[in-house]
Every structure is written in structure tokens, then in C-alpha cells.
N, C-alpha and C positions, 0 to 999 in steps of 0.2 A: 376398547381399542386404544385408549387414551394412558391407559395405564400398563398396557402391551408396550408400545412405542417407548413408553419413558423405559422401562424394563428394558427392553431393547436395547434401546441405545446407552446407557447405563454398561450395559455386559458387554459393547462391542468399542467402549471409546478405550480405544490401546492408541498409546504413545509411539511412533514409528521411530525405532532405530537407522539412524545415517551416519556414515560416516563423512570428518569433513574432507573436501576435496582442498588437495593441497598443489598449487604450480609457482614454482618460481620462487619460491619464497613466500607467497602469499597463499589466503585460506580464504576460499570463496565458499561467500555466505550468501542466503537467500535471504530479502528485505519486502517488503511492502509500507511505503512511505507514503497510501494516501487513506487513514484509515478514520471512519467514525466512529464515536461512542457513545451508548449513554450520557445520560445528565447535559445534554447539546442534540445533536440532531444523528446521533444514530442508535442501532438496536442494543447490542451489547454493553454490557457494563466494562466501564475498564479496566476490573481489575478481574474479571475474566477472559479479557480478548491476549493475555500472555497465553495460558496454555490451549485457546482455541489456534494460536500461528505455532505453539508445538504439532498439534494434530495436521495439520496441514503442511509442514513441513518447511517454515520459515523460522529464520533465525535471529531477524529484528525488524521490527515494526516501530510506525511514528502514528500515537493518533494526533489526528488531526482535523479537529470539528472547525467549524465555522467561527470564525471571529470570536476564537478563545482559545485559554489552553486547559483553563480548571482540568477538563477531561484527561488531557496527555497527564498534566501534572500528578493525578490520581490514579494511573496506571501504572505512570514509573514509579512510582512510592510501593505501590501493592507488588510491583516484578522482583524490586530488590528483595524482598522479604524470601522467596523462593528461589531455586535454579531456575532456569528456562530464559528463553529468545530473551537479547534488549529490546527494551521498550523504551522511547523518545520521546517527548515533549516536541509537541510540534502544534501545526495552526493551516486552514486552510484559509489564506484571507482574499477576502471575497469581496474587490472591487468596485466600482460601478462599470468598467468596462476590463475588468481582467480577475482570474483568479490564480491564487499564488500559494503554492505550498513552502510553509517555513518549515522545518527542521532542526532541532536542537537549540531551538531559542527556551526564554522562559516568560518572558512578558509578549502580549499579546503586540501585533502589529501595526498601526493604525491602518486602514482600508481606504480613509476617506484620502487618500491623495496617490499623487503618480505611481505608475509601476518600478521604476528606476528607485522614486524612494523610499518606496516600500525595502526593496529590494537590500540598500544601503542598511535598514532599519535591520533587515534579519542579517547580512552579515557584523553589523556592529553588536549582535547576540552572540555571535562567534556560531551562526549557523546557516545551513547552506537556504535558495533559493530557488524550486524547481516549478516551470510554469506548468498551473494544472488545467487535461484535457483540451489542449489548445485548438480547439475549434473559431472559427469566427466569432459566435458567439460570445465565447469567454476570453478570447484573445484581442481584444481592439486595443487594449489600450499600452500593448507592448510595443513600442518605436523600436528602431536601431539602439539606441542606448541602452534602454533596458535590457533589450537581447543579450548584448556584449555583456552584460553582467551577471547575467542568472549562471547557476551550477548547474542546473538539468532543466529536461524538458520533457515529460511526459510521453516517452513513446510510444508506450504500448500501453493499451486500458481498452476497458469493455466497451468501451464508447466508439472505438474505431471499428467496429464488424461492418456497420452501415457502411454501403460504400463512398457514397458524400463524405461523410467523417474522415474517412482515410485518404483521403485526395486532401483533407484539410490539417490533417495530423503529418500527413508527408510533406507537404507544403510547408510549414513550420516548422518543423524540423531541419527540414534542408536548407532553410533560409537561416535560422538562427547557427546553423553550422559552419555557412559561410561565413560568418562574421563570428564565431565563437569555437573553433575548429576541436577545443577541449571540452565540449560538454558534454556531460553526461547523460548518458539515455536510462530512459527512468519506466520501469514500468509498475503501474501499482492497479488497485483493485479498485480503488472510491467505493469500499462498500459500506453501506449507510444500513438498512434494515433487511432491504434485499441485498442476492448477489453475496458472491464466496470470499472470503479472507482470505488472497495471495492468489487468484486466479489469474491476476495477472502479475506478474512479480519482477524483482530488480535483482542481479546476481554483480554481486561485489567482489573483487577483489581485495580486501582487506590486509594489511599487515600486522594489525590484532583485532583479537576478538572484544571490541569496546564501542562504547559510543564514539570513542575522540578516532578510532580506527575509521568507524563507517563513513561519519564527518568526511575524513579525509579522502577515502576513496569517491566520495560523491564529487569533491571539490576538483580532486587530481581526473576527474573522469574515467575511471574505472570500474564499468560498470555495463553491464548488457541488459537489455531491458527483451521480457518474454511473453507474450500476447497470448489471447483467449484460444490461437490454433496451436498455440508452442512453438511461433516463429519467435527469430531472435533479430532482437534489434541494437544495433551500436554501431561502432567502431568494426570492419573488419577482422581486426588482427585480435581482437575480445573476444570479436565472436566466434571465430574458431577455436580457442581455448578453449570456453561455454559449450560448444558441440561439439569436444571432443569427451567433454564429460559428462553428456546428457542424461544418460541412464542414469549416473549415481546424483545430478540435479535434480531430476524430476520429480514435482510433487507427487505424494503419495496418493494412490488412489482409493477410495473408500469402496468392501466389500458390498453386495448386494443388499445384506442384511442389514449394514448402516445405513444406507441409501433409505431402505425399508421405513425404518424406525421413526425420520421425521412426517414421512410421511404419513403414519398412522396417528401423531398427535395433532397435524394439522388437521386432517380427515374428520378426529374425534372431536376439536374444537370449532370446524364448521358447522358438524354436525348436529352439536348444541347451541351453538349460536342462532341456526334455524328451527331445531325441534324445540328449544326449551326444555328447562328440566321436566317429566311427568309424576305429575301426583299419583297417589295412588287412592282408590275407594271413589 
């Protein structure tokens, strides 16, 4: 079964053709900006998680482990070497009463002090600042000031299905939009070992295809962020853009067969994790 599955999946991993959607002048690109790697606290290695957001049909990704970059920084190293999605240097720094996604810095950010100057620290990287998962829990330690300064806000993520979560994700949102009327809404995946790459995802508007382009559409708030139901979240006048090109957005979906395939190497390695190998005689 073990060796079925890898066969499998092997003969059915095709690269999905898209074309980009183009309005206005700009070229809207699919992102996930909250991602983990190996070598830190998540499953993938980084310099396999570039063509796992080709399969999935994003077009730039930030890893972003916990209170480092090593990871990002060895993912963007391994992307330039190939075509495929940007990959960013980024950091998920992890507070004692906030967590903060930096993007496009290169040195890590200290954690041990305020949100506001944390916040100060990733844009004097010359990179943006989006609060990650803002729930109660991870959100205490954002004041009014800090609000006013972040570039995004995590709108949409796997975490808000629970309905608690989302009375708390709306809450935040609304509130730092009062007081920050240009932020960006952001939606990412946080996926660490479980959980999909770009399941939840951020749709840029972009005026080039770069890092220095994505930067900016996160700064200028140009951005729709799209949740685990494929609602959209942003700006009104975004999001009708975004739903008017949904079909050519939408992640690709994986055949049965694919579906299949991990599921038979998981299977095969429970399976001997409880039988053990058998001897024979």
C-alpha cells in the first residue's frame, strides 16, 4: 500500500496551468503569507514548499516560522535557483501577548517588547506587518497605536470556522479598520504540519510580478483575503473585482486519485507503526 500511494501520487502530481488575471493595469496574484517550514516548527522543507504553492495554485508565499528566519531565508535561496511562485523571507514573531507576521525582512525581530515596536522594527526592514490570527488570545497586546501601524490583519484563516473565533476575528478587524481605514486583509493558512498550503489565501493586486510589487500591494492595501468557505474578505470595491474572477482564481482542485494516494501511505505507515515489521520462520 505504501508503495502504491507513493506510485500514485508520483504519476498524478501535474503542475496546473493559469492564466494571470489582469484588471486595470494590475495582475492579480494568489499569496499565502503565513506559512511553516522545516528546520523551525513546521513539516515541509523549504525548499520544497516553492513547487508544493505551484500545485496548489499560488503565486507567492512568505515562510514564516516562529522567532526566526533561517527557514524563509533557505527557501528563497532554493526558489531563485528555479522558475516558480516568490518565496519571501518572513517571521512569525511570537509575543507574550501578540503574534505578528513580518514579511520581507531579513533579520529576525525581537519578540521580547511592544507590538507597536516590534511593528516599527519590521518596517525599518523595509517590510510589511500583518497581525497574525487575531483572536483574544493572541491579540492583547495590540493598543490603538499599534493598530494604526500594521499593513494587514489576518482576515481569513482556518481558525475562524469556530464560531467564537469569528465574532473575534470580526471584531478585530472592524476595529483596527476604524482607526486604519487602508489595511489590508490578509488571508493565509498557518500551516505547520497539518492542514493545506493556501487554503486559505490572499489575492493581490499587484503591479509587478516581484517581491518589491507584493510589499507594495500589502502596504497600499490591495488585497482580498479568502477563507476555508471561499468567502471574500476586504474592501468592498476589491472584492467585487475578486468575484468577478472567481472561476479563473480559484484553487485548483485535486482529482480522486490524488486525494487517494496520501492516503494509502498514511494507512501503510500506521499500519506498521502498529503491526511491526514480521519476521519470517
Amino acid at each position: 500500500m505504501f508503495v502504491a500511494g507513493v506510485a500514485l501520487g508520483t504519476l498524478r502530481d501535474t503542475i496546473p496551468m493559469r492564466e494571470t488575471v489582469r484588471v486595470d493595469g494590475f495582475m492579480v496574484l494568489a499569496g499565502d503569507f503565513h506559512v511553516h517550514a522545516f528546520i523551525g516548527d513546521g513539516g515541509i522543507a523549504p525548499w520544497m514548499l516553492q513547487r508544493q504553492a505551484t500545485r496548489v495554485g499560488l503565486d507567492v508565499i512568505a515562510i514564516t516560522n516562529h522567532n526566526q528566519t533561517l527557514a524563509g531565508r533557505i527557501g528563497r535561496w532554493a526558489s531563485r535557483r528555479v522558475d516558480g511562485p516568490i518565496v519571501i523571507t518572513g517571521e512569525e514573531v511570537t509575543g507574550r501577548d501578540f503574534h505578528l507576521i513580518a514579511v520581507g525582512i531579513e533579520r529576525p525581530v525581537g519578540w521580547n517588547q511592544p507590538a507597536a515596536r516590534a511593528i516599527d522594527d519590521v518596517h525599518a526592514q523595509g517590510g510589511v506587518a500583518i497581525a497574525a490570527h487575531p483572536t483574544y488570545a493572541f491579540a492583547e497586546g495590540y493598543d490603538d497605536t499599534a493598530l494604526a501601524r500594521l499593513d494587514g490583519v489576518e482576515a481569513a484563516h482556518p481558525g475562524r470556522q469556530d464560531p467564537r473565533s469569528e465574532a473575534q476575528f470580526e471584531e478585530f478587524y472592524l476595529h483596527t479598520l476604524a482607526l486604519n481605514p487602508g489595511i489590508a486583509a490578509i488571508g493565509s493558512s498557518d500551516v505547520h504540519v497539518s492542514g493545506a498550503l493556501g487554503l486559505c489565501r490572499t489575492y493581490l493586486l499587484v503591479r509587478e510580478r516581484s517581491e518589491a510589487g507584493v510589499i507594495e500591494a500589502i502596504r497600499e492595501g490591495r488585497t482580498v483575503g479568502r477563507d476555508v468557505k471561499g468567502v471574500l474578505h476586504g474592501a468592498p470595491a476589491l472584492v467585487r473585482i475578486v468575484e468577478a474572477h472567481r472561476a479563473a482564481l480559484a484553487p485548483p482542485q485535486p482529482d480522486g486519485l490524488s486525494r487517494l494516494a496520501p492516503v494509502c501511505v498514511w494507512v501503510a505507515l500506521f499500519a506498521l507503526a502498529i503491526l511491526g515489521p514480521r519476521r519470517s520462520g
